[in-house]
Every structure is written in structure tokens, then in C-alpha cells.
C-alpha positions as CSV (number, residue, x, y, z in Angstrom):
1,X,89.2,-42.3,0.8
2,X,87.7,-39.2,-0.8
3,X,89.5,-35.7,-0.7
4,X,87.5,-32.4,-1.2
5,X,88.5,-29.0,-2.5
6,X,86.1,-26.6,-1.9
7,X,87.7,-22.7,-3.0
8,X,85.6,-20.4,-0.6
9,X,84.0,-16.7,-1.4
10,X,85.2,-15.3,1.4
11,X,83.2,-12.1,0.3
12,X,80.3,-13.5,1.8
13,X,79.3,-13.1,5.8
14,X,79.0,-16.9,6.6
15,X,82.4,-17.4,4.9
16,X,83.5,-14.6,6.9
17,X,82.1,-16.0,10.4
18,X,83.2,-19.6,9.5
19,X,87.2,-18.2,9.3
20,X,87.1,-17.0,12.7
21,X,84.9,-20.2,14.1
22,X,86.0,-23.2,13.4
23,X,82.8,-24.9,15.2
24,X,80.3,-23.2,12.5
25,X,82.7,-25.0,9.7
26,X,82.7,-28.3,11.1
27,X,79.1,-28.0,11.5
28,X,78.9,-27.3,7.6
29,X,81.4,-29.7,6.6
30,X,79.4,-32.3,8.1
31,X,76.1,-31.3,7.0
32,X,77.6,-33.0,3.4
33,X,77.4,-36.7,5.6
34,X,74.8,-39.0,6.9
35,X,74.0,-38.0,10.3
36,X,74.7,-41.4,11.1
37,X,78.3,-41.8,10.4
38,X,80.2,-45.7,10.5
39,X,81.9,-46.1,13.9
40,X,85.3,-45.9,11.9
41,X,85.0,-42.9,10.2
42,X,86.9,-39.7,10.9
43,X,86.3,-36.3,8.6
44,X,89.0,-34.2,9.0
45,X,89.2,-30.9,7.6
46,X,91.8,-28.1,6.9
47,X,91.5,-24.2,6.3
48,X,94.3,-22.8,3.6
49,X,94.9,-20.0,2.7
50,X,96.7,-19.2,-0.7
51,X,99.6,-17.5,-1.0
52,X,99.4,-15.2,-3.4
53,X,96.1,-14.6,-3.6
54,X,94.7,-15.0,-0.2
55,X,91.7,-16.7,-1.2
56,X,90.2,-19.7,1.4
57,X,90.7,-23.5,0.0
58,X,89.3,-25.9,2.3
59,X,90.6,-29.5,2.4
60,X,88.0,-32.6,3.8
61,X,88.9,-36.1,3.8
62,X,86.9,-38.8,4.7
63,X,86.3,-42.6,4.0
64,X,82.7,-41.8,3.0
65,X,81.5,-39.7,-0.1
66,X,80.2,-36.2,0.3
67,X,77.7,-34.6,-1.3
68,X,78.2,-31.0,-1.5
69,X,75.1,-30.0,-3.4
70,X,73.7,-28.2,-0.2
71,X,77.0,-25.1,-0.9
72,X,76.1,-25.1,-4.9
73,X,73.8,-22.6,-6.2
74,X,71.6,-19.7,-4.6
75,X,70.9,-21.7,-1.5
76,X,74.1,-21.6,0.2
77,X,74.7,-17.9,-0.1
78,X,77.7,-18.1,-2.6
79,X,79.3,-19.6,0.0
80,X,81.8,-21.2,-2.6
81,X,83.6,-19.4,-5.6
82,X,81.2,-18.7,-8.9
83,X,82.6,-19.5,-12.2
84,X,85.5,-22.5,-11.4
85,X,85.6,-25.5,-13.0
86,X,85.1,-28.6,-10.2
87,X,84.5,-26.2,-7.3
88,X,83.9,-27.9,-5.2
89,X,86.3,-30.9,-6.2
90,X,86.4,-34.1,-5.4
91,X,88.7,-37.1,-5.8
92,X,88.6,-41.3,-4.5
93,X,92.0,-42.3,-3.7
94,X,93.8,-45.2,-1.8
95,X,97.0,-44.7,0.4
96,X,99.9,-46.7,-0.7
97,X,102.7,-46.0,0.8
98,X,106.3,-47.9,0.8
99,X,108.9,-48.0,3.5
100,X,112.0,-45.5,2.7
101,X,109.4,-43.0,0.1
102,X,110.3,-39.6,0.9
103,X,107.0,-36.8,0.6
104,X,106.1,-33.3,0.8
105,X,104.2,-32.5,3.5
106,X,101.4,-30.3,5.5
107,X,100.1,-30.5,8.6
108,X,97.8,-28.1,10.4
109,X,97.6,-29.0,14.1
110,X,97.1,-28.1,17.7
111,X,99.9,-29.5,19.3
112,X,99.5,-29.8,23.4
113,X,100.2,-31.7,26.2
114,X,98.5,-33.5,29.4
115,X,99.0,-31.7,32.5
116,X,97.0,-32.2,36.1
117,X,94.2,-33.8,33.6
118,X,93.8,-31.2,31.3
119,X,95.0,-30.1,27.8
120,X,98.0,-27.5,27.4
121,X,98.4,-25.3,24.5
122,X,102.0,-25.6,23.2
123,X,103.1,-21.6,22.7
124,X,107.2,-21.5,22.0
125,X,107.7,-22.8,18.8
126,X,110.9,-25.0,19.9
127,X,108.3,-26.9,22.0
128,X,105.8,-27.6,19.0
129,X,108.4,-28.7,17.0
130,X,109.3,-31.0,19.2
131,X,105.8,-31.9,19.5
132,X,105.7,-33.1,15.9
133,X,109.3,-35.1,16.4
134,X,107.8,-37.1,18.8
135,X,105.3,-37.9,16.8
136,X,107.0,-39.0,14.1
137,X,108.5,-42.2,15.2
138,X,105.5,-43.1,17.0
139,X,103.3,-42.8,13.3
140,X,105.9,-44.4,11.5
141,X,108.1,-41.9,9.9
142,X,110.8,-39.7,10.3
143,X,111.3,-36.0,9.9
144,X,113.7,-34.9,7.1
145,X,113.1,-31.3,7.6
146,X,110.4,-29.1,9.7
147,X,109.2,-25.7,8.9
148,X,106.7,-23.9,11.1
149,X,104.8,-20.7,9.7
150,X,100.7,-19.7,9.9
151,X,101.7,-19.8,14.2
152,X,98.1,-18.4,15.6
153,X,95.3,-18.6,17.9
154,X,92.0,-19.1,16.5
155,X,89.1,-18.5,18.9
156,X,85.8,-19.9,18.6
157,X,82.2,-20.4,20.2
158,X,80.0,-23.4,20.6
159,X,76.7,-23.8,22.5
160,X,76.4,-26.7,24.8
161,X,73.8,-27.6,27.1
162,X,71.9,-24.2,26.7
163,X,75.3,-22.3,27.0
164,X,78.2,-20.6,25.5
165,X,81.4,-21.8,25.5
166,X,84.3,-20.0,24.4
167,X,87.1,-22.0,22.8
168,X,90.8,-20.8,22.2
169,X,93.2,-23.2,20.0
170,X,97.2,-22.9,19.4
171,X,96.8,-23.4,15.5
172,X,100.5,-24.6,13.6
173,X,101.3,-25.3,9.9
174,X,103.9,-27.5,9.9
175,X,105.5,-27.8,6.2
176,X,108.7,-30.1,5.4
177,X,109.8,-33.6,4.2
178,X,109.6,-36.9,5.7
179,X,110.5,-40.0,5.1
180,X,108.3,-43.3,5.8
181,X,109.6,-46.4,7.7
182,X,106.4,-47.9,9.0
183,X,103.7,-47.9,6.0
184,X,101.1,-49.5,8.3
185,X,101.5,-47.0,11.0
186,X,101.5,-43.7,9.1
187,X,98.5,-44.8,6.7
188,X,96.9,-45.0,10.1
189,X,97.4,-41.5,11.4
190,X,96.6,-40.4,8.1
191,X,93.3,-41.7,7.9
192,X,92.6,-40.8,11.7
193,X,94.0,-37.6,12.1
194,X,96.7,-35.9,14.3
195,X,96.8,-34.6,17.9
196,X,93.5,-32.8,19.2
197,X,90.8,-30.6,18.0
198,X,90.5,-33.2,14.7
199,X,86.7,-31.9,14.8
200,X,87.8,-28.2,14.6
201,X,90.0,-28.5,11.4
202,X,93.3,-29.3,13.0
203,X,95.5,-33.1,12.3
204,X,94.4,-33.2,8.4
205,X,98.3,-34.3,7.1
206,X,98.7,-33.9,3.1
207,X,101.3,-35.7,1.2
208,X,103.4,-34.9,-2.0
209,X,105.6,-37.8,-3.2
210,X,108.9,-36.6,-4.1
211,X,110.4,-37.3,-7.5
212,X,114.1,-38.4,-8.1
């Protein structure tokens, strides 16, 4: 697996557009890939926002190595961050994970449910929690502790067919511990991604491995 960090100018008017439309990111994230993609890979991506500073940090993970040199240099409109060392970042790692480990973690996500056919945007917040706890044991871990915060809608545009199509999303961080019982099963959500919208930066889950 390969895991980006790519600290964003967000001085800059495609940075700016690409904040409020996730569809214009994707399409940039994936303009690092082959067109032509193996039939098993998924690139996920995440939008954070630091704390303190407020500056953009996106997240991308995917099974096959990016090349990033399209956002370097004059070309991309300073669409990244001038004068940081490994920016953008990137780092090869393998997920190996033991039954009863206990992790950090961060999920942004888009939780919903099936109803008459169609998807339903979760809105009260003791309903995407519970989203996420039924999740869990079906992933192959357990919740230790939940926090919700970042709760907002993003809207977005994408042009389909020779039309415009205006997207809405119910976007969640969900920050808090876990623990693992099925390694297999969590590696797998991992890799693939959580819930919907997986191509419009929601599902990406991070983990922190707690010490002691």
C-alpha cells in the first residue's frame, strides 16, 4: 500500500474550488494513476484540515504508486505548499494487524441507509453513530470510544451525459479507539474503503497504534 501527504495552498483558486467539490479533487487525485487501473484497486482519499493552522492536508491511499509530478512546480498553479520538505509525501507500507491491538483512529464518511431503492443521508448524529457501531463488528473490530465533530454537508457538481448534476453529501469525522478482533476482516475495509461516496473522499480510515 502507498499513503500520500500532499499539504495544499489553499491561496490558490483551484485549491479553493477543489474544497467545496469533491468531484474536481477526485478527478486530480486520479490524474497521479494509470488511466487503466487493476480491477482490485481502490484510491481512497481524505480532506483534513489542521487544527491550528487551518491549512488543507490531503490523505490518498492506494495499492499502486502515484506520481505526483503533474502538482510540482509552475505547472499546477501552486496548487501544493512552496518551501516543505517531502510535500507532497509519500510512504509504502503493509497492514499488519493482530487480534486484541488497540488504535487511534479517523474516519471521514458519509454514513446512509437504503430506503425504497435509494440512498438516505444520515442527519442526527445518534443515528451516524450508530451507523459506525454497526459497522464495527461486521469489519472486524470493536468500538472503544466514538467522537463525532467536522458534522457538514459538502455540495458538489459533476457533468454527466452533457449535463449538470448537483451532488449533496452528509460528511462525518469520526475520531476514537478501537480495538481489532478479526485482523482479516478490518485489513479488508481498510484497503477498500468505508460506506459510500469512496470516490468523493469519504471511507479513507487512518490508524494509530496505541502504546502501553
Amino acid at each position: 500500500m502507498y499513503l500520500s501527504r500532499l499539504i495544499l495552498n489553499s491561496r490558490t483558486r483551484r485549491v479553493q474550488n477543489e474544497l467545496s467539490n469533491p468531484y474536481e479533487m477526485h478527478r486530480t487525485v486520479m490524474s497521479a494513476y494509470p488511466e487503466k487501473l487493476p480491477e482490485n484497486e481502490r484510491v481512497l482519499f481524505r480532506l483534513d484540515i489542521e487544527p491550528t493552522t487551518g491549512v488543507p492536508v490531503l490523505l490518498v491511499q492506494s495499492k499502486t504508486a502515484p506520481d505526483w509530478k503533474m502538482l510540482e512546480g509552475n505547472k499546477s498553479g501552486g496548487y501544493l505548499q512552496e518551501g516543505l520538505k517531502d510535500n507532497p509525501g509519500v510512504k509504502q507500507f503493509d497492514w499488519h494487524l493482530s487480534s486484541g491491538e488497540v488504535f487511534q483512529y479517523r474516519l471521514k464518511a458519509n454514513p446512509t441507509i437504503r430506503k425504497d431503492k435509494q440512498r438516505i443521508g444520515l442527519i442526527r448524529e445518534d443515528e451516524q453513530k450508530a451507523w459506525l457501531e454497526r459497522k464495527a463488528p461486521q469489519n472486524g473490530f470493536e468500538l472503544l470510544d466514538c467522537v463525532l465533530s467536522r458534522r457538514e454537508k459538502i455540495n458538489g457538481s459533476l457533468y454527466r451525459d452533457g449535463q449538470r448534476h448537483e451532488l449533496c453529501f452528509v460528511s462525518i469525522e469520526f475520531n476514537g479507539i478501537l480495538k481489532v478482533n478479526d485482523p482479516e476482516k478490518i485489513i479488508a475495509v481498510l484497503c477498500n474503503g468505508f460506506g459510500s461516496g469512496k470516490g468523493l473522499g469519504f471511507g479513507l480510515m487512518t490508524l494509530i497504534r496505541c502504546r502501553g
